[in-house]
C-alpha positions as CSV (number, residue, x, y, z in Angstrom):
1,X,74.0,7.3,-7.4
2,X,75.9,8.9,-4.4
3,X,79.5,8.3,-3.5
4,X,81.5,10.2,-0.8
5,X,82.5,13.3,-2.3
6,X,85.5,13.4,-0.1
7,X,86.6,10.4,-2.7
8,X,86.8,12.3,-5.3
9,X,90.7,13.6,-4.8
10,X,92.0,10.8,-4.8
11,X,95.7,10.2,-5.6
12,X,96.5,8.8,-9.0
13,X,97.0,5.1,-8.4
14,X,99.1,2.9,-10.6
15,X,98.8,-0.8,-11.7
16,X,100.0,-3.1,-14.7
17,X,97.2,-5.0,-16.5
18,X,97.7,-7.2,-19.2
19,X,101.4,-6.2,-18.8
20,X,100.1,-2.2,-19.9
21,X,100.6,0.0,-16.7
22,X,97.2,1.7,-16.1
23,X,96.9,4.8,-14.0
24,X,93.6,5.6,-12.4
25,X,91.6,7.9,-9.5
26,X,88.6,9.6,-9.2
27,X,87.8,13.0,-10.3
28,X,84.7,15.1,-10.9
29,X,83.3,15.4,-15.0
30,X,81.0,18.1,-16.3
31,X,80.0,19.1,-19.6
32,X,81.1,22.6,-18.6
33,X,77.2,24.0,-17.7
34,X,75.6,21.8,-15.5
35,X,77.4,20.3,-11.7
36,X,80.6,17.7,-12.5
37,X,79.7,13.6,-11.6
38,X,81.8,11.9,-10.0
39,X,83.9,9.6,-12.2
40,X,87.0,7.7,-12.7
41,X,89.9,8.4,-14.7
42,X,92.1,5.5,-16.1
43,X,94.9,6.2,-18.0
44,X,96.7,3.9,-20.2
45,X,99.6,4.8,-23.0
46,X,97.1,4.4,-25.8
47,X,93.8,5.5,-24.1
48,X,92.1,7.8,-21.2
49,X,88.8,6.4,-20.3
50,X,86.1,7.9,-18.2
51,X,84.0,5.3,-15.8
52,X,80.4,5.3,-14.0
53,X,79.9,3.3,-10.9
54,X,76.7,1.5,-12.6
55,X,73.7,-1.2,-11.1
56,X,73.8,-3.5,-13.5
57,X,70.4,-5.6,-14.6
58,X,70.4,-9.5,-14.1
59,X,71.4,-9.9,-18.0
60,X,73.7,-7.1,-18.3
61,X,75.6,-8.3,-15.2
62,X,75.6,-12.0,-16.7
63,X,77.1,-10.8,-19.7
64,X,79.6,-9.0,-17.7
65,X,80.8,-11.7,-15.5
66,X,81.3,-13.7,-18.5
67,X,83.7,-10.9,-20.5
68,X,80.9,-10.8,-23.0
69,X,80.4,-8.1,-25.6
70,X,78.6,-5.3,-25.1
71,X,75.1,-5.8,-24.6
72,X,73.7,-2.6,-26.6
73,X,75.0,-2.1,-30.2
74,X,76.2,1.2,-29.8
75,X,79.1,2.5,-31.6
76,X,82.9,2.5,-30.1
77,X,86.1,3.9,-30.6
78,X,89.3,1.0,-29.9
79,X,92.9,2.0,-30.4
80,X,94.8,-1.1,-31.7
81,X,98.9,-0.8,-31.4
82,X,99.9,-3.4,-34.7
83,X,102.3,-6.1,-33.4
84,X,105.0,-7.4,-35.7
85,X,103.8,-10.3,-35.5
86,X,100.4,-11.2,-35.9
87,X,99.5,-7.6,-37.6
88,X,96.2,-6.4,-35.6
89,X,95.2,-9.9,-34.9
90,X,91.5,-10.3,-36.3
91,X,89.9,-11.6,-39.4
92,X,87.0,-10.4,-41.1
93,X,84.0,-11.4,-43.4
94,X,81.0,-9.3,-45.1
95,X,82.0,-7.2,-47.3
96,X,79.5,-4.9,-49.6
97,X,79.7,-7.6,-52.7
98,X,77.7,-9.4,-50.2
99,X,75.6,-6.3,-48.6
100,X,77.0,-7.3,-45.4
101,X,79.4,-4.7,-43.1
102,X,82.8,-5.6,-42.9
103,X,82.4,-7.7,-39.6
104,X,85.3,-9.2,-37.0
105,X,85.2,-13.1,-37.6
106,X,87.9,-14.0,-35.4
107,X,89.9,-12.3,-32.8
108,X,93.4,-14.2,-32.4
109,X,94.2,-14.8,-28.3
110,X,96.7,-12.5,-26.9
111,X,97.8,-10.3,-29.8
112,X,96.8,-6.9,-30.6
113,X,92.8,-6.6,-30.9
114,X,92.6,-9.3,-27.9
115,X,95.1,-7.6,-25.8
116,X,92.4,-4.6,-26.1
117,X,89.7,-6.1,-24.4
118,X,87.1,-4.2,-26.3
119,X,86.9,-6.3,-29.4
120,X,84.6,-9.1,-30.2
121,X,83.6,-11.5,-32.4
122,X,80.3,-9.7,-34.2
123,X,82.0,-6.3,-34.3
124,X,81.5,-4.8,-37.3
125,X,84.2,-2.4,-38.2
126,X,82.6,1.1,-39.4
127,X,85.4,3.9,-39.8
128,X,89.1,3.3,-39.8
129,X,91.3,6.2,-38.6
130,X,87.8,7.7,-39.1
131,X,87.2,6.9,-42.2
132,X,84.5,5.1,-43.3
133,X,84.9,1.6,-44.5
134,X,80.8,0.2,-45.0
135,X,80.5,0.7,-48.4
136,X,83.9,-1.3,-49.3
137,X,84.3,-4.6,-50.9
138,X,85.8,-7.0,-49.2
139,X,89.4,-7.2,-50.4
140,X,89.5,-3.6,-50.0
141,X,88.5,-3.3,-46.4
142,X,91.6,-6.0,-45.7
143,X,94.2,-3.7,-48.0
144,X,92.8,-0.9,-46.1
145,X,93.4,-1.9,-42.6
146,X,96.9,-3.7,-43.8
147,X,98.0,0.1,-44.6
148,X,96.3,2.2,-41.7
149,X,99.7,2.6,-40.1
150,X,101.0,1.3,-36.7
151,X,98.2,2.4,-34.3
152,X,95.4,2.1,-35.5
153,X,92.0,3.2,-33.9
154,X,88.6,1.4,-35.0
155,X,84.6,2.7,-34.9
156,X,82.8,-0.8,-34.4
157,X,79.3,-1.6,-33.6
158,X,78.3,-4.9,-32.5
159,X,75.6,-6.7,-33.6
160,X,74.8,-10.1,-31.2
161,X,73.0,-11.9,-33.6
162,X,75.7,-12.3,-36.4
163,X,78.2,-13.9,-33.4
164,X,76.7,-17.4,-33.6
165,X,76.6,-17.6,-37.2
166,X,80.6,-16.2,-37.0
167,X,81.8,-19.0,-34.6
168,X,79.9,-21.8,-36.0
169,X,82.1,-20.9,-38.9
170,X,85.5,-20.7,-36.3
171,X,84.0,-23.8,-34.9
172,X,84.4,-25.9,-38.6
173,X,87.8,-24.9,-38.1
174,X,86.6,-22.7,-41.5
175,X,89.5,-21.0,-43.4
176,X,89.2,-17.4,-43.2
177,X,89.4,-16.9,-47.0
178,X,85.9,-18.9,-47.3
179,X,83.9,-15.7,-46.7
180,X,81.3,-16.5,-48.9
181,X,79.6,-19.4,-46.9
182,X,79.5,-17.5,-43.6
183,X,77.8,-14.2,-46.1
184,X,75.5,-16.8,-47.5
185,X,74.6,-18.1,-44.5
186,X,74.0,-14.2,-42.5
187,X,71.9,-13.3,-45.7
188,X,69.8,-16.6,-45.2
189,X,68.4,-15.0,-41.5
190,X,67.2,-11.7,-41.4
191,X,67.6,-11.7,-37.7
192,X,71.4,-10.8,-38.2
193,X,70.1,-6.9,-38.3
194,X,69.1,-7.2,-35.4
195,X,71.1,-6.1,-32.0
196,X,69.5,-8.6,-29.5
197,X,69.6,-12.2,-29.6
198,X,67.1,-15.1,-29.1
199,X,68.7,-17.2,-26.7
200,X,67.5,-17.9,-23.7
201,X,68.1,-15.6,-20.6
202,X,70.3,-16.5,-18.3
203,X,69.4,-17.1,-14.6
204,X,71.3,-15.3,-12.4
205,X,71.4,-14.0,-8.6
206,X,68.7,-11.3,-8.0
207,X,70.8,-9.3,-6.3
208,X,71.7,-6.2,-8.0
209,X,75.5,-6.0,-8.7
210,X,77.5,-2.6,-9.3
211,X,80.6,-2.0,-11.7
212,X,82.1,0.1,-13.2
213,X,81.5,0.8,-16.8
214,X,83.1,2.9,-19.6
215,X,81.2,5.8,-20.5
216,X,83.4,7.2,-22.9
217,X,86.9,6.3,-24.1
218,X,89.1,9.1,-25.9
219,X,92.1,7.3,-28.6
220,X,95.6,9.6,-27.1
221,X,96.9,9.5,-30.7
222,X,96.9,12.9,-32.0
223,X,94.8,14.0,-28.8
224,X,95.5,17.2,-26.9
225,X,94.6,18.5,-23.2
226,X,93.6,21.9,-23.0
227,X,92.5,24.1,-20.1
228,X,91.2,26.5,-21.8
229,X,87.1,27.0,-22.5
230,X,86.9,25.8,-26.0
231,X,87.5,28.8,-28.1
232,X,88.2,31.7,-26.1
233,X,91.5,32.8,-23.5
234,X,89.4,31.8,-20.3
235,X,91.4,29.3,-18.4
236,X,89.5,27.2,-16.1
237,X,90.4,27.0,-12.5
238,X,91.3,23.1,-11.4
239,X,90.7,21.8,-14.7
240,X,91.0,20.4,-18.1
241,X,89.5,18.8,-20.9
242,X,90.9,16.1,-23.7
243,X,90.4,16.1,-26.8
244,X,90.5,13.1,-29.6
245,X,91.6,13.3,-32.8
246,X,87.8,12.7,-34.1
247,X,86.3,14.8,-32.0
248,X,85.5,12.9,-28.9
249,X,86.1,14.4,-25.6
250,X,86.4,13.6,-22.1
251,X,84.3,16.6,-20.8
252,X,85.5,19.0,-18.6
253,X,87.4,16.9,-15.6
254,X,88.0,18.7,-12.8
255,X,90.5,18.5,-9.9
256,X,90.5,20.4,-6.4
257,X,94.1,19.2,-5.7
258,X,96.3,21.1,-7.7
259,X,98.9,18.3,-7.2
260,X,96.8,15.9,-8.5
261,X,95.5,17.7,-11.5
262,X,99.3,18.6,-12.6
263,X,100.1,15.0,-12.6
264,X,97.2,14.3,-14.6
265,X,98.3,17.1,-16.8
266,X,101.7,15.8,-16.7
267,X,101.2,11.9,-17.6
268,X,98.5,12.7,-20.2
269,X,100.6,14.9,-22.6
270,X,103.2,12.9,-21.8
271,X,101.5,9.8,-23.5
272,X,100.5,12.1,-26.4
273,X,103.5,13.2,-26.8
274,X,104.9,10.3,-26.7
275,X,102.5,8.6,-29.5
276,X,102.7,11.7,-31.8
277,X,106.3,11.2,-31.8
278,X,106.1,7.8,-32.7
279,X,103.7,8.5,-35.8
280,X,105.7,11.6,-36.9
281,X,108.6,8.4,-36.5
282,X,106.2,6.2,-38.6
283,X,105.6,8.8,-41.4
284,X,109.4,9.9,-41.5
285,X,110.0,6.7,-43.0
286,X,108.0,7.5,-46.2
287,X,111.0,10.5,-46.7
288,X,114.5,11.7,-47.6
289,X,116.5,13.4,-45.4
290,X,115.6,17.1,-46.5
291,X,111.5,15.9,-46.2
292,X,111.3,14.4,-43.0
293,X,108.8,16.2,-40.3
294,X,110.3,17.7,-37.1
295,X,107.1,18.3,-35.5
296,X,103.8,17.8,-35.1
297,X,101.1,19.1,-33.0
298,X,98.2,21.3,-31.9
299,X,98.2,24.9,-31.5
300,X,95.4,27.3,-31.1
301,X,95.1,30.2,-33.3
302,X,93.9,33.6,-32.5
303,X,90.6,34.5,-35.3
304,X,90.6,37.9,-35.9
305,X,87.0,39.0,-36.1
306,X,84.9,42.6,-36.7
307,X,82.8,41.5,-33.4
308,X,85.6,39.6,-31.4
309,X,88.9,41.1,-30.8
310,X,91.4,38.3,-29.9
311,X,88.5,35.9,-28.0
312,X,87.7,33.4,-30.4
313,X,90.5,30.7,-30.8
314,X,90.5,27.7,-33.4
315,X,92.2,24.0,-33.1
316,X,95.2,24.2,-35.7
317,X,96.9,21.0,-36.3
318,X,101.1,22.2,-36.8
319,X,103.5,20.2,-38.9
320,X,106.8,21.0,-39.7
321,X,107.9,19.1,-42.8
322,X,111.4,19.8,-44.8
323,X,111.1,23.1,-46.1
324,X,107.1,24.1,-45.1
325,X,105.4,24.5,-42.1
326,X,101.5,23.6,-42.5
327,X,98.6,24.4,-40.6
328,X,95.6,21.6,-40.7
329,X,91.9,21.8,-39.6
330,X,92.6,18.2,-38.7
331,X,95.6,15.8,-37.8
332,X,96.8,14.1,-41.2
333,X,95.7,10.1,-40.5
334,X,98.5,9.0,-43.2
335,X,101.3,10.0,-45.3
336,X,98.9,10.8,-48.2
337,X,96.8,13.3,-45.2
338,X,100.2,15.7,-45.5
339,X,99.5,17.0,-48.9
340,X,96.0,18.7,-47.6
341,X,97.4,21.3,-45.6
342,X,95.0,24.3,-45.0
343,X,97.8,26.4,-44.6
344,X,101.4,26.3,-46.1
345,X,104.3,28.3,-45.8
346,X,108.1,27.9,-47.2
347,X,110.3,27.6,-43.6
348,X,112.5,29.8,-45.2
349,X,110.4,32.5,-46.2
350,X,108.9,32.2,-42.8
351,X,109.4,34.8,-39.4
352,X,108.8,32.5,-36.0
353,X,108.8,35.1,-33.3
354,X,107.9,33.8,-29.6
355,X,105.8,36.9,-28.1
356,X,106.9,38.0,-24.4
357,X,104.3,37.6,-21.9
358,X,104.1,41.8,-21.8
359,X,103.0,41.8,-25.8
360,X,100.4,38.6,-25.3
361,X,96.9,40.5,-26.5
362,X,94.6,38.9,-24.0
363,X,94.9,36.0,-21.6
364,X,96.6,33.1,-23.7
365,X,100.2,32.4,-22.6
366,X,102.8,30.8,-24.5
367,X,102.4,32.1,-27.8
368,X,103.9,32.5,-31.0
369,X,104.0,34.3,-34.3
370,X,104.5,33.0,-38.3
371,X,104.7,35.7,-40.4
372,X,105.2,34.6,-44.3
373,X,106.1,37.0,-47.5
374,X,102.9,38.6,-48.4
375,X,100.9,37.3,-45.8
376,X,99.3,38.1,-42.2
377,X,101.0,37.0,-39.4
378,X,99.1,34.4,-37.9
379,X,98.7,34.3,-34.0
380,X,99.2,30.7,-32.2
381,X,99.7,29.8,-28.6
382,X,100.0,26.1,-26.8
383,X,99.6,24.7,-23.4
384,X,102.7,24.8,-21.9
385,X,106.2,26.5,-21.9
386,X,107.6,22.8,-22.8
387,X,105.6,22.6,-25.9
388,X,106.6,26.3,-26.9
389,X,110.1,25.6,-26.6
390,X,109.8,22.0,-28.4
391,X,108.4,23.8,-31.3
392,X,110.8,26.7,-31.3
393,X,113.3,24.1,-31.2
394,X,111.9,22.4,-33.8
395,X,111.6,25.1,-35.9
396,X,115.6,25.9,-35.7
397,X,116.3,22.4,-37.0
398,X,113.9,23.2,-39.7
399,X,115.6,26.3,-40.8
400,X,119.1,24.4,-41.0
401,X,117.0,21.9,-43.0
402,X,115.1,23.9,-45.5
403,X,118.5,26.2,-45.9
404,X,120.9,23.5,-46.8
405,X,118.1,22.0,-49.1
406,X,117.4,25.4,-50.7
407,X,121.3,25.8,-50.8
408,X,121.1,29.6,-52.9
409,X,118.0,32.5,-53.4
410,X,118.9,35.5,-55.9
411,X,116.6,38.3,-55.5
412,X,116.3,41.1,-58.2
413,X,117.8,44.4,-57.0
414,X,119.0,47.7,-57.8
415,X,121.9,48.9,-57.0
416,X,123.6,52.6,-57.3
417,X,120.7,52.6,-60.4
418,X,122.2,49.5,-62.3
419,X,120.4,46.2,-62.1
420,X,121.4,42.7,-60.6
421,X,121.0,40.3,-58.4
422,X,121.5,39.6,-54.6
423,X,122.6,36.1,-54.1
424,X,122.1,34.2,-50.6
425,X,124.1,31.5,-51.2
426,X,124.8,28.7,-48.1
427,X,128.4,28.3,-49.0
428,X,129.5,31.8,-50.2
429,X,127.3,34.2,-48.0
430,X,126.2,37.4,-50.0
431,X,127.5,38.4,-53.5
432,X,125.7,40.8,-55.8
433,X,126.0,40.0,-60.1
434,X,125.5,43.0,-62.4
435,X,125.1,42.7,-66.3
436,X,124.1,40.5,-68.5
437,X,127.3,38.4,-67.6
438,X,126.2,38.0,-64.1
439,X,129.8,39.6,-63.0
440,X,130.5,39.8,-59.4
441,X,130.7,42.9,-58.5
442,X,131.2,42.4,-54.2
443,X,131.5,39.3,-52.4
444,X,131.1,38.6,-48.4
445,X,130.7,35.9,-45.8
446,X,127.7,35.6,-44.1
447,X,130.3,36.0,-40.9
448,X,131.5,39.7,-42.0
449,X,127.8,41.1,-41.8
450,X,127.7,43.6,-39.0
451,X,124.4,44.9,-39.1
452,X,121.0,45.8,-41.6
453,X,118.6,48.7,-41.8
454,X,115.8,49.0,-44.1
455,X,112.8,51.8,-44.7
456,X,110.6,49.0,-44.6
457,X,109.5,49.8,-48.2
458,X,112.3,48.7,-50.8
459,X,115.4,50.4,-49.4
460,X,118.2,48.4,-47.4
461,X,121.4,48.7,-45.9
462,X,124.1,46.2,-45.6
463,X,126.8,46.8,-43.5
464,X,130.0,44.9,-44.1
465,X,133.6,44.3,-42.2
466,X,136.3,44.2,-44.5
467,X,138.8,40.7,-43.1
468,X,141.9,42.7,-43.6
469,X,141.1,46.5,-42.7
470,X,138.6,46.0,-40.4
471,X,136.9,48.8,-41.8
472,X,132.9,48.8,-41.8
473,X,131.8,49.1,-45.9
474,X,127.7,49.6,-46.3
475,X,126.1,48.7,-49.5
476,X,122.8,50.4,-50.2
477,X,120.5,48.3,-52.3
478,X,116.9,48.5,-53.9
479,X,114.2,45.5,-53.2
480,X,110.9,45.3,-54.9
481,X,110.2,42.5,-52.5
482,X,112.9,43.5,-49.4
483,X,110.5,41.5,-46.9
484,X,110.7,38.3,-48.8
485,X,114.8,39.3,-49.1
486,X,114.9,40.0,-45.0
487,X,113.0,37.1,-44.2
488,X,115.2,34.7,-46.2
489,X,118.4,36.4,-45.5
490,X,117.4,36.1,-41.6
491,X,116.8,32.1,-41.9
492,X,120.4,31.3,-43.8
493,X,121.5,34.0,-41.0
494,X,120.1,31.8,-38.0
495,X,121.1,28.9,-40.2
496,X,124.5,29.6,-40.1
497,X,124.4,30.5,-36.4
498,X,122.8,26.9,-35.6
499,X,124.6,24.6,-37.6
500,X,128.0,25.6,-35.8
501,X,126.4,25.9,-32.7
502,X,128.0,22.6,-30.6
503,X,124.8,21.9,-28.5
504,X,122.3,22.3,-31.5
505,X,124.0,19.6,-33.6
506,X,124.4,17.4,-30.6
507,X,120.6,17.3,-30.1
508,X,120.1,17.0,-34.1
509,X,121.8,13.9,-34.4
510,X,120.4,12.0,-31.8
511,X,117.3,12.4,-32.9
C-alpha cells in the first residue's frame, strides 16, 4: 500500500455522525521499533480508532456494502454509553445451563448498542468491563450487564453461523424470555461453532474496492495519553501513545506538526477527562458526603531499583476518596473495585509536596510527592501541568474533607516530664490534657500559631501569640511519633487556611 506521504499531516477534520461529532486525519503509527504506517485517526467522545486503507476481497467487500458483521470472528472491544431509556438496547440468549456463550439476540434500532455500529446479531459477549462472563448462567449474565454502570465496554466475538438461527427466532416475533427454544435449536447443529457460514457467495463486481477498516479501536474510559517510552523518562519527539483501560493501545502515533499533534493531545485527554469525571460522578452516588471521590486518574510512579536509578516508571491508577488516597495497579471498573487498592494512605496523615522542576531526579516533569507516617515517600509525575494542578487541587478539597470528618487527633506526649496529650481539634485548635483527669493545662487557636521547629526525632516547638499581650509563648513538647503529629497538625493547618479561603469554597460548591 502507498499513499502520499505528504498526506499524512493532515489537519484534524471534524464531522457529526449519527449526531456524535467525530474528529479524524491522518497520522503515521509504529510500534515504537520498526518505520510508522500511515493511518488514520478518528476520534469520537467514547472511542479513538486507528484505520488501514484496505483492498477488500469480492465477499469481504459484499459484506461491507451491506453494513454486515464482521467477516472473521475475531475478538473486539465496543464501548456502549446506557440510555435511560432502552438500557444498552440488546437482548441475549445462551447461557452456560445450555453450554452456549452468552450471545446478542437482538439489537434494538437506534438506541445504545445500534447507535455503536459495531454490534450484531451473533455477537457473543465474552468480558464485560473485562471481566469474563462465558462461564455464567444465563440470568446472571443479564444481572450482570444491568449493573456494569453507565458506560459500559463489551469483548464480543462473532460467530456467522449462530445469526440465522437468532433471527429466525426475531422473525416468529419470539419473546425474548423463550431462550430455551433458540439453545435447543443452536445445540441441534453443530455448525454454530463454526465462524463461516454456508450460504451461498455472493456475486459481486470483480473490481477490487478499497476502504477503510478499523485495525484497532482503544475504549477512552479510564484511558490515558502518554508521551513518554513506556517505562522510563524518555519523551518522544512528535509523539504519543494511548492507552486503554485493558491494556489495548494505539501504538506509537506520531505527528511532524507540532500544532497538530497538540490538538490531538488536547481533544483526547480532554474526552478522558471528561468520561473519568463522569464515572467518578457515577460512583459518587454510591456515598455520603465525607466518602465521595475527588479524583481519579493515572500517574506514573518512579521504581526505585538496585540496577535502575529513577528510569523505570509504573502505571499507577490515583483515587482520592474521603479520607484515603489509593494507588491501583488498575482503574477500579465498579464501586466494589475501590476497596482493592494496592496502596492506601489516610489524607490526613498524608504530605503532598509538588517538586520544582530544579529538584525533578531525571527527565519526568510535573511531579509530585506522598509521603505517609511510617512510610517511603512515593515518587509520581503526570502528563501535563493541567493535570498536576487538578490533582493538587483536588487534594486541598480532600484535606478539608478528611479534617472536618476526622473532626479531633490526640497524640501521646510529654511535656516538661509529665504525661498527656496533644489534641488537634477542628473547632478548638491545640490544647494539651495532663492527668488522669484530662485537665487542660493550655489552650490555642489554630490562628495564634506563629511558627514550629522540631529535631526531627521526638522534640518540637510550638510557638504561640498570646490575643491580649501579643507576646510570643513557645511550648516545648515530646513526640514518640512527632512525624505522624506534624503531618496531621500541617493538614488541619492547610485545612483551616482553605476552608476560609473565598475562591476555594466557591470552586467546592459548584462542583
Amino acid at each position: 500500500m502507498k499513499i502520499n506521504a505528504s498526506k499524512m499531516a493532515t489537519p484534524i477534520e471534524e464531522k457529526v455522525d449519527q449526531n456524535i461529532k467525530i474528529r479524524s486525519g491522518m497520522v503515521t503509527v509504529s510500534d515504537g521499533k520498526s518505520k510508522p504506517e500511515p493511518i488514520r485517526l478518528n476520534l469520537s467522545m467514547e472511542l479513538v480508532t486507528l484505520q488501514r486503507l484496505e483492498v477488500l476481497t469480492p465477499s469481504s467487500a459484499a459484506a461491507a456494502s451491506n453494513g454486515g458483521p464482521p467477516a472473521e470472528s475475531k475478538e473486539r472491544m465496543v464501548q456502549i454509553t446506557r440510555q435511560k431509556v432502552g438500557g444498552l438496547g440488546l437482548s441475549i440468549k445462551g447461557g452456560a445451563e445450555h453450554k452456549l456463550p452468552i450471545l446478542i439476540s437482538r439489537i434494538y434500532k437506534d438506541q445504545a448498542a445500534d447507535a455503536t455500529g459495531q454490534l450484531f446479531v451473533g455477537d457473543a459477549i465474552i468480558k464485560v468491563n473485562g471481566e469474563y462472563i462465558t462461564a455464567c448462567p444465563h440470568d446472571d449474565a443479564v444481572n450482570i450487564l444491568r449493573n456494569a454502570g453507565d458506560i459500559v465496554v463489551l469483548t464480543v466475538k462473532h460467530y456467522r453461523a449462530a445469526t440465522p438461527f437468532l433471527q429466525k427466532q426475531l422473525s416468529k416475533e419470539t419473546p425474548d424470555s423463550d431462550n430455551d427454544a433458540t439453545c435447543a435449536e443452536l445445540k441441534a447443529d453443530e455448525g454454530w461453532k463454526s465462524s463461516t457460514s454456508n450460504s451461498r457467495p455472493i456475486s459481486v463486481c470483480s473490481e477490487p474496492e478499497k476502504k477503510w477498516v478499523d485495525i484497532v479501536s482503544v475504549p477512552l474510559m479510564m484511558a490515558y495519553v502518554t508521551r513518554y517510552i513506556f517505562g522510563t523518562d524518555k519523551l518522544r519527539p512528535n509523539a504519543f501513545e494511548v492507552r486503554g483501560l485493558n491494556g489495548v493501545s494505539t501504538g506509537v502515533i506520531h505527528c511532524d506538526d507540532l500544532a497538530i499533534l497538540s490538538q490531538w493531545l488536547k481533544y483526547i485527554t480532554d474526552n478522558i477527562v471528561g468520561l473519568t469525571h463522569l464515572q467518578m460522578k457515577l460512583y459518587n452516588r454510591n456515598f455520603a458526603v465525607g466518602e465521595r471521590i475527588e479524583y481519579m486518574g493515572w500517574v506514573n510512579e518512579g521504581v526505585i531499583s538496585t540496577n535502575l536509578s529513577w528510569q523505570s516508571y509504573k502505571p499507577r491508577f490515583l483515587v482520592l476518596k474521603g479520607t484515603e488516597v489509593m494507588l491501583f495497579d488498575s482503574p477500579p471498573v465498579n464501586v466494589a473495585g475501590l476497596s482493592k487498592a494496592t496502596v492506601a494512605y489516610k489524607v490526613y496523615q498524608t504530605m503532598f509536596r509538588v517538586v520544582k522542576e530544579s529538584e525533578t531526579v531525571d527527565s519526568r516533569q510535573h511531579c509530585f510527592l506522598l509521603q505517609s507516617s511510617g512510610h517511603e515517600p512515593r515518587y509520581l509525575s503526570v502528563e501535563t501541568r493541567q493535570e498536576l494542578l487538578r490533582i493538587e487541587n483536588s487534594w486541598n478539597t480532600a484535606i478539608v474533607t478528611s479534617v472536618i470528618k476526622l473532626g479531633r487527633k490526640t497524640f501521646a506526649v510529654s511535656h516538661h516530664g509529665k504525661g498527656g496529650g496533644l489534641t488537634l481539634d477542628w473547632q478548638n485548635g491545640f490544647s494539651l490534657a495532663e492527668g488522669a483527669d484530662a485537665t487542660i493545662v493550655w489552650q490555642y487557636k489554630f490562628s495564634q500559631l506563629r511558627g514550629s521547629s522540631d529535631d526531627g526525632k521526638s522534640k518540637l516547638k510550638l510557638h504561640f501569640q498570646d490575643h491580649e499581650t501579643r507576646a510570643i509563648e513557645t511550648k516545648e513538647l515530646e513526640c514518640q511519633v512527632l512525624q505522624s503529629l506534624l503531618f496531621c497538625m500541617h493538614a488541619f493547618l492547610t485545612a483551616k487556611v482553605a476552608s476560609v479561603d473565598p475562591a476555594f469554597l466557591s470552586s467546592i460548591q459548584q462542583t
